[in-house]
N, C-alpha and C positions, 0 to 999 in steps of 0.2 A: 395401668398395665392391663393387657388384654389377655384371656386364655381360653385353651379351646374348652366349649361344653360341649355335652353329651345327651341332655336331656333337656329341654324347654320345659322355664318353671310357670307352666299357664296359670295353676290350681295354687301355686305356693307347697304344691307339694309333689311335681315333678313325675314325667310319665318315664316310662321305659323305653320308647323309642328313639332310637341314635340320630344323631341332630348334629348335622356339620358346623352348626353357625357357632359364629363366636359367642363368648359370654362374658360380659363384664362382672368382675368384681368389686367390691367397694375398697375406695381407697384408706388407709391406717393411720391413725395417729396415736402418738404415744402420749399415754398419760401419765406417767412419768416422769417425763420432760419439766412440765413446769413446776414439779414437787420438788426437782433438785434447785428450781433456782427463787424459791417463796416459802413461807413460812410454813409450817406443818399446823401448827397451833393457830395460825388464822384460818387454814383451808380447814378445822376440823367442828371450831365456833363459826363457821361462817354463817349469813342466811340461808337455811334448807326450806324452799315453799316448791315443794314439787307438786306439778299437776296432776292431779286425779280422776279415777274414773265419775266422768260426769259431774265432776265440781262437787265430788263428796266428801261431807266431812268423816275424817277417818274416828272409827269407833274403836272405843279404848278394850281395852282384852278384859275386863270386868263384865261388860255390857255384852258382849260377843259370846262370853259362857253363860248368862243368863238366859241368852235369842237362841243356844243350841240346845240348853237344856226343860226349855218351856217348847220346843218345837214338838208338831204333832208326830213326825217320825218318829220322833227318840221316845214319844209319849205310849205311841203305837206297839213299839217292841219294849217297853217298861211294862205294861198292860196294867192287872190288878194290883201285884205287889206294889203298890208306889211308893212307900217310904222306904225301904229296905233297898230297891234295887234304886231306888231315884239316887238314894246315898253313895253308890257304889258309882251309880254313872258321874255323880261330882266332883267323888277322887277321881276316876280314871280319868275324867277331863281335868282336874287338875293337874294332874302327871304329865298330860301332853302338850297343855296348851302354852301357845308361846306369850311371852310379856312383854312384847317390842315395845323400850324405850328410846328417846331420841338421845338423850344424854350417852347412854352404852353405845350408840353408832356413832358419836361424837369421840368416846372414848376408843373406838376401833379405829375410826378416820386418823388419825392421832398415830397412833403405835402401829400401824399396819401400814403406812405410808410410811415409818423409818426402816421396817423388816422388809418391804417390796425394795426400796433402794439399796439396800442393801444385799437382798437375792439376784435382782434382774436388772439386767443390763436395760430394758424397757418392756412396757407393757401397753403393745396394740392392740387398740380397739377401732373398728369398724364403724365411721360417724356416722354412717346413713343407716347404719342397722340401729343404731341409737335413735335416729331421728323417728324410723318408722316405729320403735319399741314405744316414744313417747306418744306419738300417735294411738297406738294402736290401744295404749292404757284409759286411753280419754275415749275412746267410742265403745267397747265389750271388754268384760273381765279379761285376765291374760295370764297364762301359764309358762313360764319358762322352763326349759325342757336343756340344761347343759348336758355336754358330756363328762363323765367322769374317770377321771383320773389319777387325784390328786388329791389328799384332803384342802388344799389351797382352792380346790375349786369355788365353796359355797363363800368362802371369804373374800376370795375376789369377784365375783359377782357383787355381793354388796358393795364392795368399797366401787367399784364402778359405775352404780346407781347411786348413791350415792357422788361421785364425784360430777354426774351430769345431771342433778338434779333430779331424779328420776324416783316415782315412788319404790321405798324398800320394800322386796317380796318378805313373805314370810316363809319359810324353808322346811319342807321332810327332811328331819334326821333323824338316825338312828340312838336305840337305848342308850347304846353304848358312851355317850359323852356324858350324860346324866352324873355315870360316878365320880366323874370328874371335880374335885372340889373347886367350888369358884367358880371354873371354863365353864362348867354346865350350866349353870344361873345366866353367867355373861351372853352366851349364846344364845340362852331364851330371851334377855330380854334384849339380843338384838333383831329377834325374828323368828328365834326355831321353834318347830314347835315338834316333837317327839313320838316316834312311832316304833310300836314292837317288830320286830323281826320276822315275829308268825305269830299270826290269831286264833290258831288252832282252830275250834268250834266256836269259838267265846261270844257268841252275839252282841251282847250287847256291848261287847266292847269293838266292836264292827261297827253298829249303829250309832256310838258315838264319835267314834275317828270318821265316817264317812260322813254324819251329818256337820260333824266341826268344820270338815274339809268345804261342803257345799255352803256351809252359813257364808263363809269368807271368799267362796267364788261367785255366789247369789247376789251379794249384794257389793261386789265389789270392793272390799274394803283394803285390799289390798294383792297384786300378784302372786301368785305359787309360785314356788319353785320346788321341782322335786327331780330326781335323776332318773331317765327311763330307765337306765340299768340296772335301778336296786343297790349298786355297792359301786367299788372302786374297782378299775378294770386292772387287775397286776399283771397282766400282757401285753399292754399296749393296744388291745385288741378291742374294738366295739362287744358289747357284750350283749346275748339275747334280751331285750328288752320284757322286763314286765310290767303287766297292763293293769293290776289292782288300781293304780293308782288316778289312770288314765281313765281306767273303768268309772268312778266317783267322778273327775273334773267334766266327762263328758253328761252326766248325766242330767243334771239341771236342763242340759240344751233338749237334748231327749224328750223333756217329760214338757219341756215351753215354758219352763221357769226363769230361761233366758233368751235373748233373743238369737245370740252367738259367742261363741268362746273363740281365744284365739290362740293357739300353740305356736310360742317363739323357740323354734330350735336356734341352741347356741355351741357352739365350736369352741374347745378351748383348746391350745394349743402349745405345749411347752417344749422347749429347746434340750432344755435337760428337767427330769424327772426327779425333783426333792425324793422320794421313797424308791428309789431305782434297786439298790441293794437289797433292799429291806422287800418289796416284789419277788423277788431272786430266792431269796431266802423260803421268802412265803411257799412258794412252789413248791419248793424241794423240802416241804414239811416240815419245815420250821415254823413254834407256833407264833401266830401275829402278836405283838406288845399291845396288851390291854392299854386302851385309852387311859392317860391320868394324867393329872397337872402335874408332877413330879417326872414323867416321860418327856413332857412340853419343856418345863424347865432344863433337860440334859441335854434337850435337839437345838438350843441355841449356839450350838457350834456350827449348823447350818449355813450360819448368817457370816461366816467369812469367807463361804463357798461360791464361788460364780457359776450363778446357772443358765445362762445365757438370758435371752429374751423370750416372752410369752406373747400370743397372739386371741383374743377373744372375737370371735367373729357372731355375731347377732344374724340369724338369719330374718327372710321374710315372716313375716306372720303366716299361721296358717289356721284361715276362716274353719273350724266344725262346720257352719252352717253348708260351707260352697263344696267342702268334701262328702258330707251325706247325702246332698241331691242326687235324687235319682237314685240308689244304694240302701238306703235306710226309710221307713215308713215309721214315722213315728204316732199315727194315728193309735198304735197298740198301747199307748199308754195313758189315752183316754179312758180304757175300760176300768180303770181303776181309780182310786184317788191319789193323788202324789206321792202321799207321806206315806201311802203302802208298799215297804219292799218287794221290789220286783225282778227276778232274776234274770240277767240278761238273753235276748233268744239268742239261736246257734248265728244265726245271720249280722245280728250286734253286733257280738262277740270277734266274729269272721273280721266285721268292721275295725271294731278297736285294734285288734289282734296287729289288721293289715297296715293301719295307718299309724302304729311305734315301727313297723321294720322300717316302713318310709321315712318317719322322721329321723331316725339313727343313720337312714342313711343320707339323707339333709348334713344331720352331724358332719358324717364322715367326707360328705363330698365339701366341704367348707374348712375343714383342717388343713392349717399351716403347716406344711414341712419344712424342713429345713435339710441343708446338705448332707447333716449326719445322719439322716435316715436312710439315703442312698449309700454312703460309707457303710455303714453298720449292714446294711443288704449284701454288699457284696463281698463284706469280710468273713461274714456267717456260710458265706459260699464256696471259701478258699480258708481252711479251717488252720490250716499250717501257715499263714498269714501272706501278701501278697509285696513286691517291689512298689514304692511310694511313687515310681515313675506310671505303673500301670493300672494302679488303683485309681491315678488323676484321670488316665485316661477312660478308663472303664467306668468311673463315675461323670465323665461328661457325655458318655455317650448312653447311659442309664437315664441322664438328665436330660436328654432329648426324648426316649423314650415315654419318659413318666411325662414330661409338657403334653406331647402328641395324645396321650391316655387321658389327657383330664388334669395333670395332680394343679396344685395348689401351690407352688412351689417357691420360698422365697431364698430365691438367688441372689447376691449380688449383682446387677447387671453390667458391670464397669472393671469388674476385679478380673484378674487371670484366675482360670480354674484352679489354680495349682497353690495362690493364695487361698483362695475359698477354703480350699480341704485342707492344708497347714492350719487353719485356724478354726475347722472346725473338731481336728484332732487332737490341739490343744486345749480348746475347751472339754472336752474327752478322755481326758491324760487320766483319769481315773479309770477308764474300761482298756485303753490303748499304748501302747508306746512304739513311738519309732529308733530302731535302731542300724545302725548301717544301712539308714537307705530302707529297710523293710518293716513293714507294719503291721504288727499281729495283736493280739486280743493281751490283756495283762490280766494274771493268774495269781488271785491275792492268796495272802498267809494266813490261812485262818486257822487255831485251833478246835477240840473235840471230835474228831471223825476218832474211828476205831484204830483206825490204821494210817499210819504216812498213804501208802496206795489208796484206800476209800478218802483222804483228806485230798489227796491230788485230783481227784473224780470229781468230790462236792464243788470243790475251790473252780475248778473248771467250768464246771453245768452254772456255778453261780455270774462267772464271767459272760458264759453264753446267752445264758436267760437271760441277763438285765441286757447284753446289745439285741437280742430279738427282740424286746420288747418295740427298741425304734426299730428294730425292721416289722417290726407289726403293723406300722402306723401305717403303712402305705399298703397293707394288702389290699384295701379295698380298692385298690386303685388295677391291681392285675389277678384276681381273683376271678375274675370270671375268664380272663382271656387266660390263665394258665391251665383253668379246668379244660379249656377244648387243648390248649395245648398236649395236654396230658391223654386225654380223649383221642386224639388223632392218634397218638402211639398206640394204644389199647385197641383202637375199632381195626378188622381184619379187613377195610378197605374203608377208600377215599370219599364214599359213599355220604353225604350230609347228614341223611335220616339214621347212618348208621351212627358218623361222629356224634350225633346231637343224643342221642340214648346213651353211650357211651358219658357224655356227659351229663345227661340225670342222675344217671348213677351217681357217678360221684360229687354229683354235686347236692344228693339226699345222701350221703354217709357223709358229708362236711358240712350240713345245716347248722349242727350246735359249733361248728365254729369258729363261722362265718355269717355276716347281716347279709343271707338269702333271703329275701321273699317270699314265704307260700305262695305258692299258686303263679309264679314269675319265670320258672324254669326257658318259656318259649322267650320272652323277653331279653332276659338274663344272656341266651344264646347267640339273638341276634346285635344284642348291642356288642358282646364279645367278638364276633365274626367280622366288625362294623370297624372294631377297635383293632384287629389284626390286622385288616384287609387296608386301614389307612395308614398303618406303618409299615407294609408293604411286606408282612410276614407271609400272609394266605392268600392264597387268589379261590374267586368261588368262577366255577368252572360249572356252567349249567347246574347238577345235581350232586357235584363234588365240590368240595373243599378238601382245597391240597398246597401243601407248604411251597414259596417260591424260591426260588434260586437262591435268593438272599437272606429268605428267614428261619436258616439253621439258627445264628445265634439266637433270635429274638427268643425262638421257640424253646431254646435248650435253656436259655435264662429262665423263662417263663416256669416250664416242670422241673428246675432246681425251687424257685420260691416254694413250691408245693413240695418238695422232698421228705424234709422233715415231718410232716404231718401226715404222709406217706409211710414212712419208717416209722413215728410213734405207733397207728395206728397198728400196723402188722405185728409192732412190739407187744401190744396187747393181745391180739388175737392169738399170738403163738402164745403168750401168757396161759390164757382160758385153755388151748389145747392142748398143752406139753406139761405144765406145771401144776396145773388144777385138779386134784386127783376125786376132791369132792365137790358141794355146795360151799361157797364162800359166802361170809355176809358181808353185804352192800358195806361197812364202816372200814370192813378190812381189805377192800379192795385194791384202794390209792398204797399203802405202805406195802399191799405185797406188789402190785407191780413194780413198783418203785425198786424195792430189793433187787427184782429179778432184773429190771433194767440197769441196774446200776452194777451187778453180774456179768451182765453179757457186754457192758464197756466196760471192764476191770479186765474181762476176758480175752478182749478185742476181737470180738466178735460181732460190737455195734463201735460205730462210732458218732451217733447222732445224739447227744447229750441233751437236744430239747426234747428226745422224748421221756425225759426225768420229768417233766413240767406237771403237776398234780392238775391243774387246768386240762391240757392235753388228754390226758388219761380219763377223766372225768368225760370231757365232749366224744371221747373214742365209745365210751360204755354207752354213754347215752345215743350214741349212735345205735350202738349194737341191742339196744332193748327195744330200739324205734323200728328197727329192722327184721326184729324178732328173732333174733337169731340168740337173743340172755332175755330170759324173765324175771320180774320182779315176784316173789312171794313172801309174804306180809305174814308171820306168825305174831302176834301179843307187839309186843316194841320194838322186834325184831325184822330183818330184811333180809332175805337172802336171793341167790344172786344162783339162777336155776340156767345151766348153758348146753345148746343145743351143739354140740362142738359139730358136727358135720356142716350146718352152716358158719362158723365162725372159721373154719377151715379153709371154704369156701370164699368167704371172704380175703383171708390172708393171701389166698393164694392171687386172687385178681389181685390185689394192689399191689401183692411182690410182679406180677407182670409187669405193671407200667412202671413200677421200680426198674427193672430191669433193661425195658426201653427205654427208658427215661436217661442212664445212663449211657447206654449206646450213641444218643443223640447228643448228649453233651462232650464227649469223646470226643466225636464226628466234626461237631463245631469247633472244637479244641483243635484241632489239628486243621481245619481250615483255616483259623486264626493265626496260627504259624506259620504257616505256608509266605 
């Protein structure tokens, strides 16, 4: 199957100029398939001789903390005190390090192969991304880089590797499985190896998690795996990427302790979301279920649940080496000895920084969608729910658009539309139901709110949450052509250089909430303009860009996907102005906006429920502290939250503009539509 790209991947990690040509995909096979028709118990004692980097023998995790705790780094930051703090570094290395046995991956292959047949209909995987991943193990260390979504993530990655031979990574996870009785042993010794949440000042426990992490990329003993995101994304949303991690695997190459690393971004891609609810909830501050074997044990109701099928996509490798040419000078780490900590310069930094947004956005151009992401878009847009005749129609004419964009799209190609979306709304029966003909959101019974009315509100924003979460999937795909869409409304003429300002803005007030780029704004515009102009929405007119004849709807679709985040945002900003009489501290910030939003839709006064979302509220602040318009000051333990309301006013008032155009334009298209 052929689809359009957008970008030529020369580098493996893809430029920003728009690019008509086609781009192949790799073709899927399910690995599931042959689980249902052979034995579990032979596929889990089978022979496992996977190849290694360089025909190395793999070294046992006894020997591997003795080589990180005799290392001159860790000796370096140890200094005089060496029995006392040498002690400390033992445990703390005990505490983290993993204990990958083959037995416990035997015992996973086993039980994880009856719980996948049982959740998913199948599970595709990308042979040629397999093929070059085995490749790519056998010539430079290698980092796999999934996205995350799901705790099923890190478990199906091994069972994966696993099932093609392939050597097992060893895994960043967090504390939190530790307490887990049992699961946390099992997991170490299937590969994990355990990291704090924040290292505060603590050096040497810095010095040891980063030299453990380079012992096992130095010498190859085994691939990483860790998540750029840092956590589980409960929006659906790619999440800003952090680089602590990336910082460490890069650095061997840096200093010429390797010759190359190579980062395998991976795509994972689920049909329906095991923790969908439970996201939903999260949001609307509800607190998350501490991890425990006694939790694992009560979610095995899970397993009579049909969650459609999963898609695992392996991208290209991508060389460190072929990405710092030219860029990075590593001569600067001659002036030192190796094992002497050296903090990274602003130009590194810039480096690592730039090349996670690229990779996340690797992730995201390589995600599987499926039909119900389109459904879920357009249901979220017609909030009183739509006639099942015009939703078919409206989602096949979304599904020409998203192909034309780029997406990733897997359609049936032989089926009528009209089956497609009946059976992707059945697998959905959970968030959806059709009733005479019409298709609206389903409004569960939940109790504990205060009130029947605040129960009606929660039950609802929970409904909405978990379907944006799949209409999140696919912002990357119209995120940059809805900003100029949105832009065009806002700028006081058709002027380019005005649209394109128009759109910096706001596309630096939506950086935390979307996989923007630093320093990509010029880019970002013209691949938008590129992506309009070929579905025939914009035409570029010498030094304008101006909408065509035809691309009312494109364009009033486009600034509805933006709405909502539109509305959160100004939801907040009227927060700080109207309702903030003093300084707030940063802890209290989420549960009072939250109130006050959850007020003004009791009121009907709002009726955009995702901006209940604590994520939302969170990337709106952090907008606004980037923007200067809230200061952060730091008393003792404390945080508070110092607001300049004349700019936050400021603010509210542009985005209530293009709110306002924004709906004029969809109106406009509405009523053209009829016609």
């Amino acid at each position: 199957r052929v689809y359009p790209a957008l970008r030529p991947m020369t580098t493996g990690i893809g430029s920003s100029t728009p690019n008509p040509v086609l781009k192949k995909r790799d073709d899927f096979e399910d690995v599931l398939e042959e689980r249902r028709n052979s034995s579990d118990l032979r596929y889990a004692l089978r022979c496992y001789t996977p190849a290694l980097y360089k025909g190395l023998v793999p070294c046992k995790a006894s020997m591997l903390k003795s080589i990180v705790l005799q290392s001159d780094s860790l000796q370096y930051v140890v200094g005089q005190s060496r029995e006392a703090v040498q002690e400390e570094a033992a445990l703390l290395l005990e505490e983290m390090a993993h204990r990958l046995q083959l037995g416990t991956i035997r015992f996973f292959a086993f039980t994880l192969s009856k719980a996948f047949k049982a959740l998913f209909r199948g599970v595709c995987v990308n042979e040629e991304g397999i093929q070059r991943l085995q490749q790519a193990i056998q010539e430079h260390p290698v980092v796999l880089l999934p996205s995350h979504r799901s705790y099923m993530d890190f478990l199906m990655m091994s069972y994966i590797l696993y099932t093609y031979d392939l050597a097992l990574p060893v895994i960043a996870a967090g504390m939190d499985f530790i307490s887990m009785k049992f699961v946390g042993e099992m997991l170490r010794m299937s590969g994990a190896f355990f990291i704090r949440r924040s290292f505060g000042g603590d050096k040497l426990y810095w010095a040891v998690f980063s030299e453990y992490v380079k012992t096992m990329l130095r010498n190859g003993y085994a691939p990483i795996e860790f998540f750029l995101e840092g956590t589980r994304s409960r929006t659906g949303k790619s999440l800003t990427p952090k680089t602590g991690l990336l910082n460490i695997v890069m650095e061997p190459f840096f200093k010429g302790e390797v010759f190359d690393v190579n980062l395998v971004p991976v795509s994972i891609s689920y049909e329906r979301i095991l923790e969908e609810s439970l996201y939903a909830r999260e949001l609307l501050g509800v607190p998350k279920p501490k991890e425990s074997t006694s939790g694992l044990l009560k979610a095995r109701r899970i397993l009579s649940e049909d969650y459609g099928s999963m898609h695992v996509y392996f991208g290209h490798p991508v060389s460190i080496r072929s990405l710092a040419q030219g860029h990075i000078s590593r001569s600067q780490h001659n002036l030192l000895p190796r094992h002497i900590p050296q903090k990274p310069t602003a130009d590194t930094q810039a480096f690592v920084n730039d090349t996670a947004f690229r990779l996340v956005r690797l992730q995201e151009e390589n995600m599987v969608l499926k039909p119900w992401v389109l459904l879920a878009t357009l249901l979220l847009q017609n909030p009183d729910g739509m006639d099942l005749s015009t939703l078919t129609e409206q989602a096949d004419w979304l599904r020409r658009l998203a192909l034309a964009f780029g997406a990733f799209l897997d359609w049936p190609d032989h089926e009528p539309c009209s089956k497609v979306i009946s059976s992707s709304l059945a697998l959905h029966k959970n968030l959806v139901c059709v009733s005479g003909g019409r298709v609206r959101l389903v409004v569960e019974e939940l109790p504990g709110a205060e009130s029947a009315t605040e129960e009606a509100g929660f039950n609802r924003a929970v409904s909405v949450l978990s379907c944006a979460s799949y209409r999140n999937q696919i912002l990357h795909l119209f995120v940059r052509p809805a900003l100029i869409a949105v832009a065009m409304q806002t700028a006081n003429c058709s002027r380019k250089d005005e649209v394109f300002n128009c759109f910096n803005f706001l596309r630096n007030v939506f950086s935390n909430e979307f996989i923007l780029c630093p320093g990509a704004a010029v880019q970002d515009f013209e691949e938008a303009c590129y992506l309009l102009g070929k579905c025939g929405a914009v035409q570029e007119l010498q030094q304008d860009l101006v909408m065509s004849q035809s691309g009312q709807t494109t364009l009033a679709f486009l600034c509805s996907v933006l709405d909502p985040f539109l509305q959160g945002y100004q939801v907040v900003c009227r927060y700080l102005c109207e309702e903030l009489e003093e300084n707030l501290l940063e802890n209290k910030f989420v549960p009072a906006v939250r109130s006050f939003t959850l007020q003004l839709i009791l009121s009907g006064s709002l009726k955009c429920y995702e901006a209940l979302s604590s994520d939302l509220q969170k990337n709106a602040l952090a907008a606004l502290i980037r923007l200067k318009a809230v200061r952060r000051v730091k008393a003792g333990d404390q945080v508070t939250l110092k607001v300049n309301k004349i700019a936050v006013n400021s603010l509210e008032d542009t985005l209530g503009k293009t709110n306002v155009q924004h709906i004029n334009i969809y109106l406009y298209s509405s009523l053209l539509n009829n016609k």
